[in-house]
ROSE-409055 format. One line per field, with one value per residue (C-alpha): residue number from 1; x, y, z. Coordinates in pm, whole numbers, always signed. Layout:
<atoms>
nr = (NUM	...)
u = (X	...)
v = (Y	...)
w = (Z	...)
</atoms>
This chain:
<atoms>
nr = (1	2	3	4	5	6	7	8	9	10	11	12	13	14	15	16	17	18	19	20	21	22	23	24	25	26	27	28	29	30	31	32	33	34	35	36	37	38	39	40	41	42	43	44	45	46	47	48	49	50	51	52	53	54	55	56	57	58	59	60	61	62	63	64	65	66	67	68	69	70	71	72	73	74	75	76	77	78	79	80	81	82	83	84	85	86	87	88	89	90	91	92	93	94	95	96	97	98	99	100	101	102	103	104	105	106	107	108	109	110	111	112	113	114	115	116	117	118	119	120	121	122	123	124	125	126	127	128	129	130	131	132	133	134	135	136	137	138	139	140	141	142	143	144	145	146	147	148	149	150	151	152	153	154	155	156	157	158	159	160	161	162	163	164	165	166	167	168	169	170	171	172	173	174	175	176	177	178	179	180	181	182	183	184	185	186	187	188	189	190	191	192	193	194	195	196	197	198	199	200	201	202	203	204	205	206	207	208	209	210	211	212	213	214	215	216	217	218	219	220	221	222	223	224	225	226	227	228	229	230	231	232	233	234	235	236	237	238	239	240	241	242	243	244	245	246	247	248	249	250	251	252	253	254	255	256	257	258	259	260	261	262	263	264	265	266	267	268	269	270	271	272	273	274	275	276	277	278	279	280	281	282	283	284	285	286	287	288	289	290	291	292	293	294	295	296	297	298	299	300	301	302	303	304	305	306	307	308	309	310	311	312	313	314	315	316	317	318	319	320	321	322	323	324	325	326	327	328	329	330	331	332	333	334	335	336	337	338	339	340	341	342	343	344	345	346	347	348	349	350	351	352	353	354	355	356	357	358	359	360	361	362	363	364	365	366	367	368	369	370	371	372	373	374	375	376	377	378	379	380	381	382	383	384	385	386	387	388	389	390	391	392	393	394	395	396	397	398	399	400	401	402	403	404	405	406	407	408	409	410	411	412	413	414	415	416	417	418	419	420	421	422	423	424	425	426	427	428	429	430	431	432	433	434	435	436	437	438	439	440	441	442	443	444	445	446	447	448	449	450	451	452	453	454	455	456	457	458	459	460	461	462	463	464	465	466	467	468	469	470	471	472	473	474	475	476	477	478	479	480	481	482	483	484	485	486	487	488	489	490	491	492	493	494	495	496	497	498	499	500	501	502	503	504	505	506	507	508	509	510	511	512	513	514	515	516	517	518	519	520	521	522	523	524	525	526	527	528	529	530	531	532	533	534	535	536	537	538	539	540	541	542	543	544	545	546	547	548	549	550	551	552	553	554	555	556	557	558	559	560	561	562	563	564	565	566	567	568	569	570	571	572	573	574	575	576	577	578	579	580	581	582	583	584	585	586	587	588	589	590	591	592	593	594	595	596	597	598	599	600	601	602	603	604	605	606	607	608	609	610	611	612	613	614	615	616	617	618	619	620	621	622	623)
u = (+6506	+6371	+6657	+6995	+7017	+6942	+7178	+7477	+7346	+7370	+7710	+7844	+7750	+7846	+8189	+8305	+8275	+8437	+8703	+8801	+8864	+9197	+9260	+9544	+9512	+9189	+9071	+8874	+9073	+8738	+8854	+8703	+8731	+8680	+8561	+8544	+8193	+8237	+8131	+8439	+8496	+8175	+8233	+8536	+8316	+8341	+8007	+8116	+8426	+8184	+7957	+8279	+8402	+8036	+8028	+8396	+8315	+7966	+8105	+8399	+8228	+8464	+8376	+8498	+8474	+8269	+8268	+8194	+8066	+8264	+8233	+8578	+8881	+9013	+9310	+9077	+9371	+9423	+9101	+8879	+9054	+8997	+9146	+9183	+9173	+9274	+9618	+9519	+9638	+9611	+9562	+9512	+9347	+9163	+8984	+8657	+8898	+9164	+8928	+8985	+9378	+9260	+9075	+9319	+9640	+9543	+9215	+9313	+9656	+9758	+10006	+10035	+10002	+10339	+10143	+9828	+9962	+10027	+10351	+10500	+10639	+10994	+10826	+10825	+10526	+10347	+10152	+9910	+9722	+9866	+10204	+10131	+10212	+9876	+9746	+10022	+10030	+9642	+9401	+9064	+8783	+8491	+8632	+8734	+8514	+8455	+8611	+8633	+8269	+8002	+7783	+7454	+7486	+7399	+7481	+7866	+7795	+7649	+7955	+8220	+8026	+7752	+7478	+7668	+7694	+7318	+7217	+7478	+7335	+7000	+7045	+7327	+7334	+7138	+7065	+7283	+7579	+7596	+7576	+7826	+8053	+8058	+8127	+8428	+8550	+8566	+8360	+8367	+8106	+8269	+8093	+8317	+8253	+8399	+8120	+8116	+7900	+7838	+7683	+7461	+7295	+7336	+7090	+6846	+6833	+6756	+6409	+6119	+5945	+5744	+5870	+6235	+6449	+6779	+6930	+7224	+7372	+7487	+7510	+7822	+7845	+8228	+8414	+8660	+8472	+8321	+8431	+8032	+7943	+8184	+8092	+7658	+7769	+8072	+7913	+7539	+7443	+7735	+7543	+7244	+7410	+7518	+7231	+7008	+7258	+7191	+6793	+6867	+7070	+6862	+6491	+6459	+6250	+6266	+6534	+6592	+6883	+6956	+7130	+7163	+6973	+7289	+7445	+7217	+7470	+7468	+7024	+7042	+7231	+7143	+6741	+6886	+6969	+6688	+6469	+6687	+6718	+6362	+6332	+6573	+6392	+6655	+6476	+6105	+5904	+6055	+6395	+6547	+6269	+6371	+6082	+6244	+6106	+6267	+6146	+6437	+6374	+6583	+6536	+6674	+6806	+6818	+7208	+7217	+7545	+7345	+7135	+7454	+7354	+7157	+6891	+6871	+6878	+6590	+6361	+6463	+6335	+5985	+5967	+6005	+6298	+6618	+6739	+6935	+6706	+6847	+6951	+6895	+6661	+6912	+6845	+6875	+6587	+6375	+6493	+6319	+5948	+6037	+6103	+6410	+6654	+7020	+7218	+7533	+7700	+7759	+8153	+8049	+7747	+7986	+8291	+7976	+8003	+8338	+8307	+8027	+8163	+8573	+8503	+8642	+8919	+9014	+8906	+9128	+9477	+9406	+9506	+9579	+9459	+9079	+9107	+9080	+8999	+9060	+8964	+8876	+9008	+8944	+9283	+9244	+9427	+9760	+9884	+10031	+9762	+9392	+9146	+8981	+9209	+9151	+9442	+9459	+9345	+9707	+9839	+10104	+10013	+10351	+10257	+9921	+10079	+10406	+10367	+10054	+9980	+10240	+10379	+10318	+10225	+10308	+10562	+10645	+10431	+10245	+9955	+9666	+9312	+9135	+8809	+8619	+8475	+8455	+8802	+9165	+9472	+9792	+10137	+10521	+10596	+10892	+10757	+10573	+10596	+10206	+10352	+10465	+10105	+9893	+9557	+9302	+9077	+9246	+9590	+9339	+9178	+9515	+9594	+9265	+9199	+8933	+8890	+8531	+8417	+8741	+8836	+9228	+9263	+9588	+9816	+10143	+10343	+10150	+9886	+9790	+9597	+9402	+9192	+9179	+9026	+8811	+8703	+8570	+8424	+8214	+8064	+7987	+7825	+7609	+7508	+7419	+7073	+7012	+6844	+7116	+7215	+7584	+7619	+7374	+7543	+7908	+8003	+7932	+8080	+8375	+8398	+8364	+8647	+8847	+8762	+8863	+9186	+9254	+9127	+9428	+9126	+9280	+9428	+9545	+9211	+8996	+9258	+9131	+8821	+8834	+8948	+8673	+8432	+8563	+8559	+8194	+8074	+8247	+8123	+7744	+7615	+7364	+7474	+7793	+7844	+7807	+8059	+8333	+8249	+8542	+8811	+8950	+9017	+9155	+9351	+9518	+9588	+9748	+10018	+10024	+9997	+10262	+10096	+9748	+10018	+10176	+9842	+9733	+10057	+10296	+9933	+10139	+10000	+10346	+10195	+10073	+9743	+9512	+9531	+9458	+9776	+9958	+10158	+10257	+10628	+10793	+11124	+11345	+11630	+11356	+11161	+11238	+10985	+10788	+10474	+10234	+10175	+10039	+9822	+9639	+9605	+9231	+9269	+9562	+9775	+10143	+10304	+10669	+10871	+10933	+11224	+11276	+11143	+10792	+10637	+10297	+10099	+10006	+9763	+9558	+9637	+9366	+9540	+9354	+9709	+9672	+9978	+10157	+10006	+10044	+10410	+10637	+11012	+10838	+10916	+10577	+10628	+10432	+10559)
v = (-12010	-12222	-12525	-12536	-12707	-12372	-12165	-12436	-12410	-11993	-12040	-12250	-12065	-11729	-11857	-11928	-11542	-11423	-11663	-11480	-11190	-11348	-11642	-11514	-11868	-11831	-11945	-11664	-11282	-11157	-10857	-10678	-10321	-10275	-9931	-9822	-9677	-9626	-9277	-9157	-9236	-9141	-8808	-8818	-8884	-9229	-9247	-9049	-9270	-9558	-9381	-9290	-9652	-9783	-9517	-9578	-9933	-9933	-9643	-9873	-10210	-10352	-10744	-10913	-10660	-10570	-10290	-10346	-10153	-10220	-10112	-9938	-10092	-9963	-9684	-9405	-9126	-9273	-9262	-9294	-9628	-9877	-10230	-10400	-10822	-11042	-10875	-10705	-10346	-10171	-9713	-9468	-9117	-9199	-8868	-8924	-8816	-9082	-9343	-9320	-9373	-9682	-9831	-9749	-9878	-10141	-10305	-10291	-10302	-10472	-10226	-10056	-9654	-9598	-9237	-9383	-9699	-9647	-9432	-9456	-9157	-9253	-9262	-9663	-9758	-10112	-10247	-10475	-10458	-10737	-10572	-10257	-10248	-10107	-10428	-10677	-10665	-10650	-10935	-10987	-11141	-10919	-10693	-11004	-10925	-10537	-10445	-10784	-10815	-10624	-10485	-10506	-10850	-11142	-11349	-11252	-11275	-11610	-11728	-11630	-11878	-11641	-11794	-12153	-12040	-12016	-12336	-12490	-12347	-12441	-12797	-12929	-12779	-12682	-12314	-12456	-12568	-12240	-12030	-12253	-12253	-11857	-11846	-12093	-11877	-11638	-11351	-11062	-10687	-10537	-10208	-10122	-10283	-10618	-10842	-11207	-11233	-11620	-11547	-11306	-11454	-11777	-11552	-11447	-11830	-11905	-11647	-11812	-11576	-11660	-11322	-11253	-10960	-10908	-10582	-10447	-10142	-9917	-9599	-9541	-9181	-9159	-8889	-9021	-9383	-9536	-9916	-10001	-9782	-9907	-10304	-10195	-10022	-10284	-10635	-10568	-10950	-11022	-10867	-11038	-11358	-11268	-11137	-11452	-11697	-11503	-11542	-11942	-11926	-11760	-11855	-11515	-11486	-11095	-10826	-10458	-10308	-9969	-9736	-9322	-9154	-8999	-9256	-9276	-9519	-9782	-9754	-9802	-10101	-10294	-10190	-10333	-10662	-10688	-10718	-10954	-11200	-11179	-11266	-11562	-11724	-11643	-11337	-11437	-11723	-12089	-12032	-12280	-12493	-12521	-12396	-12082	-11776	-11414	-11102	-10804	-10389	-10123	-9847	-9476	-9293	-8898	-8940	-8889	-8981	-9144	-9391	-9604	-9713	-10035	-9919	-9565	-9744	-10010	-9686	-9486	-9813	-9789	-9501	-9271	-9038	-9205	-9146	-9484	-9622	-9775	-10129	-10418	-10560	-10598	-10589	-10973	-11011	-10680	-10531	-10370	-10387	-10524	-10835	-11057	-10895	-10994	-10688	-10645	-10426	-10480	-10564	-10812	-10995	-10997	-11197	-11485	-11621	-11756	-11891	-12127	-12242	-12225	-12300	-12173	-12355	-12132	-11845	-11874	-11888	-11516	-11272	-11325	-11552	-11383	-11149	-11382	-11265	-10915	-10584	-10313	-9984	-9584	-9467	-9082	-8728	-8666	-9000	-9064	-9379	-9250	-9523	-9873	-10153	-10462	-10619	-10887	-10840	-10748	-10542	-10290	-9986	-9872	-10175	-9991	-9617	-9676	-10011	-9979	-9654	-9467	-9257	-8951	-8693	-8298	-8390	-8590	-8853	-8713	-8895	-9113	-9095	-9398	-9516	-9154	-8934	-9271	-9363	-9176	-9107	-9339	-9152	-9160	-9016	-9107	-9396	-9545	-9614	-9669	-9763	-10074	-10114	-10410	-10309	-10519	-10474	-10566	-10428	-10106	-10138	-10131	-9798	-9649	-9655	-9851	-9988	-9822	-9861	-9880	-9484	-9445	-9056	-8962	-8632	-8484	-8272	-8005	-8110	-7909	-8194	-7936	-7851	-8182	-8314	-7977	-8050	-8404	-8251	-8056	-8319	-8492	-8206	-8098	-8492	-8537	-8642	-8452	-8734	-8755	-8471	-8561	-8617	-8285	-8036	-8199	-8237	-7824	-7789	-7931	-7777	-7418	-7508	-7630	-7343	-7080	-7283	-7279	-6891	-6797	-6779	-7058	-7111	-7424	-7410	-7493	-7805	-7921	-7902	-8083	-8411	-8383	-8337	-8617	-8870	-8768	-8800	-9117	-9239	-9134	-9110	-9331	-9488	-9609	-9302	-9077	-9243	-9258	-8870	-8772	-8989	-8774	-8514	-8782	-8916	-8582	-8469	-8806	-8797	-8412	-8279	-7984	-7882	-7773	-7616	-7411	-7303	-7204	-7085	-6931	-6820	-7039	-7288	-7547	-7653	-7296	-7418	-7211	-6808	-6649	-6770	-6670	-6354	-6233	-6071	-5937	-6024	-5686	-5933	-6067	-5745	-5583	-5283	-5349	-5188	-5506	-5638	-5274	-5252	-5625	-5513	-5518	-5307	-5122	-5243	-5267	-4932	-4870	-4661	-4801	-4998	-4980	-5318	-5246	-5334	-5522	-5350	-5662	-5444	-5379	-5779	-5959	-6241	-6321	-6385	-6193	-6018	-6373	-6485	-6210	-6130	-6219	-6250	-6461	-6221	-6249	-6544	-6700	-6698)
w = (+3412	+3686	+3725	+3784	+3488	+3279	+3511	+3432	+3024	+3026	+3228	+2939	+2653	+2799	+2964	+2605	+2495	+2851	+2768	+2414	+2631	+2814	+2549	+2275	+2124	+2045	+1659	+1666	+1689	+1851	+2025	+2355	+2449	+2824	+2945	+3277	+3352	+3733	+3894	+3881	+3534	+3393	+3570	+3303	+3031	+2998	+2855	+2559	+2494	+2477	+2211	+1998	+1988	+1902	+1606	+1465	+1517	+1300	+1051	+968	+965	+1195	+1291	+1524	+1820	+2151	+2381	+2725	+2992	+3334	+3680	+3900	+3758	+4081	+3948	+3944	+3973	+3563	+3483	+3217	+3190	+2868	+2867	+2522	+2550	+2503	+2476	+2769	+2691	+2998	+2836	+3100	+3112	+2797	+2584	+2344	+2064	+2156	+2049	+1672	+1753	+1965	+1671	+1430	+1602	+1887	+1726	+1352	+1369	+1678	+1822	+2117	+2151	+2379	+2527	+2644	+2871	+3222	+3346	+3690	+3856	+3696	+3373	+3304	+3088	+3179	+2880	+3103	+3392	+3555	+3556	+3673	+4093	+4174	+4077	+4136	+4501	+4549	+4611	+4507	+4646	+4686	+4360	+4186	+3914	+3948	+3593	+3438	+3345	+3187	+3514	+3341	+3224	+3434	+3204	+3202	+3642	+3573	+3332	+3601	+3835	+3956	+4160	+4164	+4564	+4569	+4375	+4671	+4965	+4868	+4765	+4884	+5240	+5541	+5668	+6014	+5791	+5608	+5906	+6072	+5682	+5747	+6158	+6082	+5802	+6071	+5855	+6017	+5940	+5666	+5788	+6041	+6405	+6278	+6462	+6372	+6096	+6154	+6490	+6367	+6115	+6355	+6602	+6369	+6209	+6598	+6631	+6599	+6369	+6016	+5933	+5886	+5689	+5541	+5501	+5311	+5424	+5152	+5273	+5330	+5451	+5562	+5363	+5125	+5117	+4811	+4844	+4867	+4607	+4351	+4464	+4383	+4040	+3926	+4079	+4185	+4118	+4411	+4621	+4565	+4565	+4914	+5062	+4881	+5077	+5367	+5334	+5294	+5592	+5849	+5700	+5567	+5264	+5251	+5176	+5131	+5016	+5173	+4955	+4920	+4637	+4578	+4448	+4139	+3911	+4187	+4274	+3869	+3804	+4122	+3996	+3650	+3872	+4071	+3750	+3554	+3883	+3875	+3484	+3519	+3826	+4059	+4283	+4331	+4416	+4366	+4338	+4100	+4164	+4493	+4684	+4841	+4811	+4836	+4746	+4768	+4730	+4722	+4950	+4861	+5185	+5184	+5268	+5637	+5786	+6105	+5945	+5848	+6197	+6225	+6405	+6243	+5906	+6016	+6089	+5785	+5548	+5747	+5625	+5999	+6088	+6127	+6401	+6651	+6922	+7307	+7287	+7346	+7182	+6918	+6524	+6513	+6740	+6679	+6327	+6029	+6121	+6470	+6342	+6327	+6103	+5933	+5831	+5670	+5443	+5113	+5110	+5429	+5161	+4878	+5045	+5110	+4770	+4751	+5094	+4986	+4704	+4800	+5187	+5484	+5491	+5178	+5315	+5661	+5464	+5377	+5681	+6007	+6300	+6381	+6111	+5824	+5424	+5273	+5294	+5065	+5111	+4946	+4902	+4898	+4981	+4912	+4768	+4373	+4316	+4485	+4363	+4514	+4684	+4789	+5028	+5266	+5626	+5804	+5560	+5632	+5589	+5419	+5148	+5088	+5087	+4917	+4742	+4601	+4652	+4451	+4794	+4898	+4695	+4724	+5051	+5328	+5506	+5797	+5899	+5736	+5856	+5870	+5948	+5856	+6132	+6373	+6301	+6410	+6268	+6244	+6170	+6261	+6601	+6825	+7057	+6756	+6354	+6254	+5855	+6008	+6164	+6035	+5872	+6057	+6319	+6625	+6556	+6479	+6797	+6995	+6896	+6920	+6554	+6351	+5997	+5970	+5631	+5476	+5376	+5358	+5401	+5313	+5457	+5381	+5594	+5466	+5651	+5991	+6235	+6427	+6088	+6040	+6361	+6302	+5926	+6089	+6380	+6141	+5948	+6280	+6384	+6107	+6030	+6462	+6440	+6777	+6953	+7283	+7411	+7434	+7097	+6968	+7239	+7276	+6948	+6892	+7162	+7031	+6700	+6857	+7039	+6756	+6564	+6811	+6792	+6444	+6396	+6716	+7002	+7206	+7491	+7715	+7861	+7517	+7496	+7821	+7762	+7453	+7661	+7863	+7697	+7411	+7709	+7836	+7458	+7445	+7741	+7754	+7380	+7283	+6936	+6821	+6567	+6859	+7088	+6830	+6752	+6919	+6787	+6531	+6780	+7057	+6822	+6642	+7035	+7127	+6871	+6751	+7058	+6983	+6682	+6948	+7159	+6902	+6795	+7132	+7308	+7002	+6794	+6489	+6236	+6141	+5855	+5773	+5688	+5946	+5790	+6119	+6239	+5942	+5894	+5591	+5533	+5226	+5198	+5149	+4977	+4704	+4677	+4379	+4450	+4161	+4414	+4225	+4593	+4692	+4377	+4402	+4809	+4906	+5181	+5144	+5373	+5152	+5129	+4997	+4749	+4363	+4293	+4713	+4993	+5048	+5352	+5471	+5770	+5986	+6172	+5810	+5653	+5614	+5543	+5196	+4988	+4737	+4763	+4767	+4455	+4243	+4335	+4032	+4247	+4510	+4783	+4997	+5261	+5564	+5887)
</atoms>
């Protein structure tokens, strides 16, 4: 396929199958069964429930019907999830040996199986997707097709109007008036910092180089973050699109996509995408006849945390240690192979699409003044609805948590972290109600949080903040790449510190100490991971200040999370002096007559638990 003309001919012929999908009306009763092949699902054995419908399908001679591979659908606490269209039967938690049922009643029969649609927490079933309040109050851009098409198909990409940005940018507009399309949009990273993404690709278009790169950054190495991931495995050709645009834009005619080996699902299908852009003319040399060239790889990081930085990620694809470097020069003038260099992240390549073909003007009535579009977010921890969101930019975060997110689960709202190991934590405390906070990046900013990536981390009341701020201090640590000392020294620093808290080591002293030495990190490290190593901890001190102080001045945990500051009691009231706490005892430290209180030793305890869990009357407690 070499001319638009082909692209528009493929778009045609393929839009009328997608269309059976949503189309009741249709003369035809084709019928599609969507599976969800994300990681998560597959890890649920997704695959499987693919083969079984193939197999009933064929054994049965069924006409009439396709099964699709998807990426995320997005719910991934429900998954494996299977959509049936056009009726648009929405069945959650899906087994291999459910798919006979599925055949029988939904495809043959047209009725619904009441036990396999989605239940809320009150037990109301939704039939559809579109009804379901996960989904109602989201909106798509960058996901808009994640789940809706077949990944592997570029066709189906092509049908929903894939590539129409690309045939647009290169003949019907100049690289300046996409680069200014995307600055007035008001585009901003994706990955984190927020920068306008209109002026950097504006200063890379401005380098007078014959040799330019583009670069999408999926790494993603926050815990509890797999927005990019799902976007390569459910839309790869989006990001292609994006990243293609970008290469018209800035007179790049190279790209490499940066992504960790151990996402193997998402190096497949954008490898899958790579060769069929190439096959249809639309990857290569002559684009559409056009006389633009690009050439795109994939490169497979090791899955260090650091080279999510620019500079860290540049050297890592040159195949050297990656490790940040001192700035300036910037990546826009001295990138990948020192030469001028665009990089984004995937979410931040796959809003450019819609903005070329819907325009800015679009593009600004979704979020806030400066903080325009959407945002996609991990929703993870202790909430009812864990899975892939996409919201607009401004969002409260009680919409996201409650709203869409089900509420808490297993307790109380305490605290949500956001932004991963760079970000901090947002909660309820007297002077201020963070649920009411807007989710973009300058409300963020004002309370010393940041977006990041997009991970949603959230924590009940059950929830101690010092482990917390440890757990992430930990990660930092062990993913440092040792280059600055204030970042390879400070940050286990810190983490000793922490963990003499949490084990009852502590005094007023280590608390100290963590403040200043989370303001000389902050202040002297040499890349941004670095600096922002110590917001988890500044942040859990602001705002849980009292929970540090009870672990260094009364030796207690409140959330009774940290088992060196837990001591273990038998309650004589509950005790029926059965003597099974004394027997499961590793160390012989409960003693007591039968059918008599017994008594734990707090000078033998070890604290393991096992006299808790194997007491029948409940009597052991934590104090």
């Amino acid at each position: 396929m070499k001319t638009i003309e082909q692209l528009n001919k493929i778009r045609v012929e393929k839009r009328i199958e997608l269309d059976l999908r949503k189309n009741t009306n249709a003369d035809t009763r084709e019928k599609h069964i969507l599976v969800c092949n994300g990681t998560g699902c597959t890890s649920s054995k997704s695959p499987q429930i693919l083969d079984n419908f193939r197999k009933i399908i064929e054994e049965k001679g069924i006409k009439n019907v396709k099964v699709i591979k998807t990426g995320c659908f997005g719910l991934c606490a429900k998954g494996p999830i299977v959509i049936i269209r056009p009726e648009d039967t929405f069945y959650a938690m899906v087994k291999p040996e459910d798919c006979e049922e599925i055949i029988e009643e939904s495809i043959i029969n047209d009725r619904v199986i009441e036990r396999l649609v989605y239940h809320d927490q009150e037990g109301k079933a939704y039939e559809k997707q579109e009804e379901i309040p996960f989904y109602k109050q989201q909106t798509r851009v960058a996901l808009e097709d994640c789940g809706r098409i077949n990944a592997e198909s570029i066709k189906e990409y092509i049908a929903v109007g894939g590539y129409s940005a690309v045939a647009k940018a290169l003949f019907d507009m100049t690289p300046q008036q996409i680069v200014d399309e995307i600055s007035e949009a008001s585009l901003r990273g994706r990955g984190g910092g927020g920068f306008p993404t209109g002026r950097k690709w504006a200063q890379v278009l401005a380098q007078d180089s014959e040799i330019k790169y583009v670069v999408c950054n999926g790494d993603e190495g926050d815990p509890g973050a797999f927005m990019d991931r799902s976007m390569m495995e459910g839309d790869p050709h989006r990001v292609i699109e994006g990243m293609l645009i970008a290469g018209i834009a800035t007179g790049a005619h190279y790209g490499y996509i940066y992504v960790r080996a151990e996402y193997p699902l998402a190096v497949e299908r954008l490898q899958t995408a790579i060769q069929k852009a190439e096959e249809k003319g639309l990857l290569g040399k002559n684009i559409l006849n056009s006389g633009f060239d690009f050439d795109l790889k994939i490169s497979q990081g090791a899955g260090a945390f650091v080279c999510g930085e620019g500079s860290a990620l540049t050297a890592s694809i040159e195949g050297n240690r990656g490790m940040p470097r001192v700035k300036p020069p910037r990546t826009v003038e001295k990138g990948l192979f020192e030469k001028p260099t665009v990089l984004n992240n995937v979410e931040t390549y796959c809003n450019v699409p819609p903005i070329i073909n819907k325009g800015a003007a679009w593009y600004k009535t979704i979020g806030p003044d400066k903080n325009h579009g959407t945002k996609a977010f991990a929703l993870t921890g202790n909430v009812m609805n864990t899975g892939l969101i996409e919201v607009p930019m401004g969002t409260p975060l009680r919409k996201v948590i409650f709203d869409i997110g089900g509420g808490v689960k297993g307790g109380e709202f305490k605290a949500v972290q956001i932004g991963g190991p760079s970000g901090g934590c947002l909660c309820i405390n007297p002077s201020e109600d963070h649920l009411n906070l807007q989710l973009d990046f300058d409300s963020l900013k004002k309370v010393g949080a940041m977006i990041g990536s997009g991970g949603l981390v959230v924590m009940n009341d059950k929830s101690c903040m010092v482990e917390v701020a440890r757990f992430f201090m930990n990660f930092t640590q062990n993913e440092s790449c040792g280059k600055c000392i204030p970042c390879r020294e400070g940050t286990k620093r810190m983490l000793e510190l922490l963990t003499d808290i949490c084990e009852g080591r502590g005094t007023m002293q280590h608390i100290t100490l963590l403040e200043e030495l989370s303001e000389t990190i902050s202040a002297t490290a040499l890349c941004g991971l670095g600096k922002t190593a110590a917001s988890p901890v500044v942040s859990t001190m602001k705002y849980f200040r009292d929970e540090y102080i009870a672990h260094v001045v009364d030796k207690k945990c409140p959330a009774g999370q940290c088992k060196a500051l837990v001591t273990l009691q038998i309650d004589p009231e509950l005790c029926k002096g059965c003597s099974k706490c004394s027997r499961v005892c590793p160390v012989g430290a409960i003693s007591g007559e039968i059918k008599k209180p017994f008594k734990i030793d707090t000078t033998k305890c070890i604290k393991c638990g096992a006299c808790k869990e194997g007491c029948p009357f409940h009597a052991v407690k934590e104090v």
